[in-house]
TISE-287932 format. One record per residue (C-alpha): x, y, z; residue in three letters. Coordinates in pm, whole numbers, plus 50000, padded with zeros to 5 digits. Layout:
% residues N
XYZALA
...
***
This chain:
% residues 287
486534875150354UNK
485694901750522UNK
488494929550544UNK
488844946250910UNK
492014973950969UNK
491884981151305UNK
488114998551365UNK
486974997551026UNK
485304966250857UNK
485024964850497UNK
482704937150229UNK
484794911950076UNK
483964927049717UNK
485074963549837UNK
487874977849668UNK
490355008449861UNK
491875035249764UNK
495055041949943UNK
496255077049901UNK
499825079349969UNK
500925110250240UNK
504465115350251UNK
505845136550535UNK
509475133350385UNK
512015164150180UNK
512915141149935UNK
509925117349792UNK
510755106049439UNK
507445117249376UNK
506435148349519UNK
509795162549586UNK
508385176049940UNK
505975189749823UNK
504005175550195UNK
506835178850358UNK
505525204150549UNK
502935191350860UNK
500155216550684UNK
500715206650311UNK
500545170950423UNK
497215178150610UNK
495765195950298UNK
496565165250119UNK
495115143650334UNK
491825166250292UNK
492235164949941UNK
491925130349891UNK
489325121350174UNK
487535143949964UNK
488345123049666UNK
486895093949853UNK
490315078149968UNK
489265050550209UNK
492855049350338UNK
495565074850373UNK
499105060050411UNK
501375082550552UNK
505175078950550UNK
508005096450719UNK
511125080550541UNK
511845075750139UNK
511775037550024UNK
514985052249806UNK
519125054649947UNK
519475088550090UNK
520245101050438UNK
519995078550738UNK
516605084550977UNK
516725069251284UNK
513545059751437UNK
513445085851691UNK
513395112451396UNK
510815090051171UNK
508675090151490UNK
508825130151503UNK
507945132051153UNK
505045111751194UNK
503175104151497UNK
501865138451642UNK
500495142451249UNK
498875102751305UNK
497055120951611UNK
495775149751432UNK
494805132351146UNK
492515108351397UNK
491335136751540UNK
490295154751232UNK
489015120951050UNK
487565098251285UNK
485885074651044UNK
489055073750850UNK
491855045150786UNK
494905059650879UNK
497755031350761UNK
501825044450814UNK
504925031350611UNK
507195019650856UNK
508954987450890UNK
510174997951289UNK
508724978951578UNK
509185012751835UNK
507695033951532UNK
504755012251469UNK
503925010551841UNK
503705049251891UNK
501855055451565UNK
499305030151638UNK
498645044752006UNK
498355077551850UNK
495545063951662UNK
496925044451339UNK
495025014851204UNK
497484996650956UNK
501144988150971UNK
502234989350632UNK
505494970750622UNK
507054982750283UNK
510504960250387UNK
509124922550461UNK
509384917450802UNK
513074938350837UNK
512084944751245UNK
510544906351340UNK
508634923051653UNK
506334948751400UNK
504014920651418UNK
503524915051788UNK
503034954551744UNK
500064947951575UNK
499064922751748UNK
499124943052054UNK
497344974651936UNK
494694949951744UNK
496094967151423UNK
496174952851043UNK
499284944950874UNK
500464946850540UNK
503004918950446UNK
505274927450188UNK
508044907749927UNK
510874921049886UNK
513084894049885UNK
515324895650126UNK
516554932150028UNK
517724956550315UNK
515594985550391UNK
516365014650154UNK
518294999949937UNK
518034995349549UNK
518104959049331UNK
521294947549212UNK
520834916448952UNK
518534900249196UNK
517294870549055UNK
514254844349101UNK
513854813048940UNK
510184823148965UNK
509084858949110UNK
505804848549179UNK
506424821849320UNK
508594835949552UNK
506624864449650UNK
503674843249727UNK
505804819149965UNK
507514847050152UNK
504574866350175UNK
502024838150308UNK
504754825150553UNK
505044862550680UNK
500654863950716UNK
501554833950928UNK
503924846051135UNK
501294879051189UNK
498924850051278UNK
501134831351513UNK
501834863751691UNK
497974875251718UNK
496684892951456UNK
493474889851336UNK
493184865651063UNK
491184889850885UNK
493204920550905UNK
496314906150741UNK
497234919150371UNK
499924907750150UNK
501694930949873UNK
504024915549602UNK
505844950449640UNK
506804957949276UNK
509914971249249UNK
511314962649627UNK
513874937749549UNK
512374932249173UNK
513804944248798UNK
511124958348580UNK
510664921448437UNK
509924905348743UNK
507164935648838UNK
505694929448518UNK
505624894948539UNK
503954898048934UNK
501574917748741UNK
500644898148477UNK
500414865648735UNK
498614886149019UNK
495554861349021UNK
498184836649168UNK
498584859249495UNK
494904867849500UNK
493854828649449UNK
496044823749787UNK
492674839750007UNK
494594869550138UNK
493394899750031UNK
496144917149800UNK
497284950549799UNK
499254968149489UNK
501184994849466UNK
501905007949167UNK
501575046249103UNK
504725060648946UNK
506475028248984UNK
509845028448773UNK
508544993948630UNK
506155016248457UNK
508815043048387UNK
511565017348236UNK
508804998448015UNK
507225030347863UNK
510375045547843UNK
508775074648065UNK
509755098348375UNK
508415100348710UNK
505135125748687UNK
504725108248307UNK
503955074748407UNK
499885080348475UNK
497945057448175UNK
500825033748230UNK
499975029348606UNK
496405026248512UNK
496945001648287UNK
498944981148499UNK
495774989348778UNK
493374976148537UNK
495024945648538UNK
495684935948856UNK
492064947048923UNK
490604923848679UNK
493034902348875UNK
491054906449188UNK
493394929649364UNK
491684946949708UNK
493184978749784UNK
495525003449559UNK
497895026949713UNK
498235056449487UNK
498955088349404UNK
496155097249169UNK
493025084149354UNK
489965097049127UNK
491925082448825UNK
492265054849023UNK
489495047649165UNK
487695052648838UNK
489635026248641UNK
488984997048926UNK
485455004948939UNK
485314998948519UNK
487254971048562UNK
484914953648879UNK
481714960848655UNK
483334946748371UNK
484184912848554UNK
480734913748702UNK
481754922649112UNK
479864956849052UNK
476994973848914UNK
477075000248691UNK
476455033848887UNK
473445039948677UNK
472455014748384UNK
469255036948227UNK
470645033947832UNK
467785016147603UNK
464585018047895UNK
463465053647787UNK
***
């Protein structure tokens, strides 16, 4: 179906590229290296520039680490929503929060997604979107707190799991008002998961996709990657894009990342080879 977040409308055989902005000191990732409001907007340049459809920005670590309350997430992020809007006009501008009062002001500073990384932690985000006419992204994570790590979780089937709590939470958005059409739902690898059950959401991701909701993945650096290569954070790029390649051949609809060219260049293999896109030019063998 067609894919609408917030004033953008997207073909149901487009693929995103969500480029992940973190306005935190202490990313796993970057190590703050955007921590700063300027290096964050130069990111955000960079990967528009890339051809990032999406930019997801975030003002608190998924990770344990000192407590941010919602009035200091809120000064991390929403002036920076606003001059991102301003600056970008035709862009997506999706923020990591799972906060109700957060999601509200980023969305009237000009936000189009709530991307809700904990599962429905604050019950009112969705009436949020429902009252800005924003998209939602509907996350597993079983049940786990926000910020907090697994601890022998276990699932007498992952999948199976992730697709029930995932496609009763695109209810409850639906219930509350949002538009059918600009509900997502992520299988959140990692969030409440061991590296076995990510892998095995991975390998099964057809099973989310074959529920109609458009999926999104996120899988760039994960530590499911790390733990099964036996590989550090800022070594873990061919194993995300492996990982990528199947979940696109899986049918997967948008990819937050921190490596979108990479990215973007392994779903687009991966959609001709299944048949959902043309080659970019196809001249070899007519001349």
């Amino acid at each position: 179906m067609t894919l609408r977040l917030r004033r953008h409308d997207f073909t149901d055989d487009a693929t995103l590229m969500m480029a992940i902005v973190n306005r935190t000191p202490d990313s796993f990732y970057d190590r703050g290296a955007t921590w700063a409001e300027d290096k964050a907007f130069e990111r955000v340049a960079t990967v528009v520039a890339q051809g990032a459809e999406i930019v997801d920005i975030g003002g608190i670590k998924a990770a344990p680490g000192v407590e941010i309350d919602a009035a200091e997430e809120r000064s991390r992020v929403v002036d920076f929503v606003a001059r991102v809007r301003e600056a970008y006009p035709s862009l997506v501008i999706s923020v990591d929060t799972w906060r109700a009062s957060v999601g509200d002001a980023v969305c009237a500073a000009g936000a189009d997604v709530l991307n809700d990384a904990w599962g429905g932690a604050d019950p009112e985000l969705v009436d949020v979107a429902a009252q800005h006419g924003a998209a939602i992204i509907c996350t597993h994570t079983g049940g786990a707190r926000p910020r907090t790590r697994p601890f022998r979780v276990e699932y007498d089937d992952v999948v199976r799991a992730a697709i029930d709590d995932t496609c009763a939470y695109a209810e409850r958005a639906l219930a509350a008002g949002v538009a059918r059409e600009s509900i997502v739902i992520d299988p959140a690898h990692d969030f409440g998961k061991n590296t076995r059950h990510s892998l095995e959401l991975t390998h099964r991701l057809g099973e989310m996709v074959a529920t109609g909701w458009p999926v999104l993945v996120s899988l760039s650096n994960k530590d499911f990657v790390g733990e099964t290569l036996d590989l550090p954070v800022g070594e873990r790029l061919v194993g995300t894009l492996a990982a990528t390649a199947v979940c696109a051949l899986a049918g997967a609809r948008i990819y937050r990342v921190h490596e979108v060219v990479e990215t973007r260049q392994t779903v687009d293999m991966v959609s001709s080879i299944a048949g959902r896109r043309p080659p970019a030019r196809a001249i070899r063998g007519l001349a």
